[in-house]
N, C-alpha and C positions, 0 to 999 in steps of 0.2 A: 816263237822265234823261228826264223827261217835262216838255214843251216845248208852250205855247199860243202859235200864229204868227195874229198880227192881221193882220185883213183886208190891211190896207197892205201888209204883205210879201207874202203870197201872189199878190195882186195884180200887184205890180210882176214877182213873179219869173215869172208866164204872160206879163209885158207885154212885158219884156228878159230878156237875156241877159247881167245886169250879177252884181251882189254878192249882190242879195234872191235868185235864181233861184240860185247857188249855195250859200246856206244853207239854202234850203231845200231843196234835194236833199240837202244833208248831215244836216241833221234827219229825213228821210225814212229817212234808209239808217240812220243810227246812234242814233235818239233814236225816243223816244213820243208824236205829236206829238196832242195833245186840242184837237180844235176842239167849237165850239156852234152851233145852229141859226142864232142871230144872225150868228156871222162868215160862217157860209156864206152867209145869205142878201146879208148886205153885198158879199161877193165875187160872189156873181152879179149884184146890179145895179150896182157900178161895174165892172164888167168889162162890161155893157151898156152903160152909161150913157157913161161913161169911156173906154173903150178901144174900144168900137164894136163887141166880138167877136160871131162869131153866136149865135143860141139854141142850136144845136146844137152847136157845141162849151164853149157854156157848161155844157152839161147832159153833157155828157163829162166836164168836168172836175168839176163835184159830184160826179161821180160815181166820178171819181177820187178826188179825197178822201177822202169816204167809207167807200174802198176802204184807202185806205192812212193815215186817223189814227181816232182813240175820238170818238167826236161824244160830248160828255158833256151832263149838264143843271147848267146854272150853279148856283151856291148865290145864294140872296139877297144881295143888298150894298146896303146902306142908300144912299140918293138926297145924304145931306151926305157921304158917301167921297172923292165925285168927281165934278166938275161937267160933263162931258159924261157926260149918261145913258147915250149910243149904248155908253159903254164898261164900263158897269158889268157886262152880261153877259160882258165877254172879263176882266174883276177875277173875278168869280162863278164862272167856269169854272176859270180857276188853280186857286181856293181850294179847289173841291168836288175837283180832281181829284191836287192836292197837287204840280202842277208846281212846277218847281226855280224857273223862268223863263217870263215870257211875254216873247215878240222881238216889236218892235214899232217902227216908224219915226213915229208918233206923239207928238211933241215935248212934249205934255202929259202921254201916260202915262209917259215917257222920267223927267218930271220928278219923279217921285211917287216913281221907284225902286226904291219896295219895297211892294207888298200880304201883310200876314201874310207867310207865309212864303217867298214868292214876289220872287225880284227879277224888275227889269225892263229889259230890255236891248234894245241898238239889232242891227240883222244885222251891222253892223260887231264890233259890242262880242263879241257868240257867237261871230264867226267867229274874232277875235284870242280869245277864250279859250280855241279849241279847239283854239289853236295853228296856225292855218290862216295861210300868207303871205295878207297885206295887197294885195295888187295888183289882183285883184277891184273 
C-alpha cells in the first residue's frame, strides 16, 4: 500500500516515542511511503522551530527520509478543494502518486476524509486497521 505521512506525524514520531513514532516505523517496514518536497521542508522547520532539534541532525533525518520514502512531485489541486493552502501539496501528492491513504493528525484534513481516491486517516485509525493493539 502506498502511504503519504504529513508533516505532523513524522514529526511527532522524531519528537516521542508514543503512537506517531510507531506507525511510522510500521509504514517504513511494510508500506510505500511518498513524501513531497513541501512536507520535507515543513518537517525540517518545525522540527527547528518547534522542537528545537539541531541542524545536524535535522539534515540526517532529510536524509533519512529521502533514503527510505518516493519524494514525488504533487499533482495540482485547485486553491477552492481546501482551505489551508499549506495542505494542498500533501492532497497533490496522494493523488499524482495514487496512495491508498495519507495519515495525518491534522484535524481539518481528518475532516475532509476523502481526496479522489485517497482516504484520510488519523496514526490511530492505520494502526487499528492494521490490526495493531491500541495501547500505543
Amino acid at each position: 500500500m502506498r502511504l503519504v505521512i504529513d508533516s505532523n506525524v513524522i514529526i511527532a514520531a522524531f519528537a516521542v516515542r508514543g503512537l506517531c513514532h510507531a506507525v511510522f516505523e510500521y509504514c517504513l517496514e511494510s508500506h510505500d511511503v511518498v513524501l513531497c518536497e513541501s512536507i520535507l521542508g515543513e518537517v525540517k522547520k518545525n522540527l527547528r522551530k518547534k522542537i528545537k532539534v539541531p541542524d545536524r541532525i535535522i539534515e540526517e533525518i532529510d536524509v533519512f527520509l529521502r533514503d527510505s520514502a518516493v519524494v514525488d512531485k504533487p499533482a495540482k489541486v485547485p486553491g477552492d478543494v481546501f482551505r489551508d493552502k499549506t495542505d494542498l501539496d500533501v492532497l497533490g501528492v496522494a493523488a499524482s502518486s495514487g496512495a491508498s491513504y495519507i495519515v495525518t493528525g491534522d484535524k481539518a484534513l481528518l475532516a475532509l476524509k476523502r481526496y479522489k481516491d485517497t482516504g484520510i486517516i488519523s496514526p490511530r485509525g492505520l494502526w487499528e486497521l492494521a490490526g495493531k493493539k491500541a495501547d500505543r
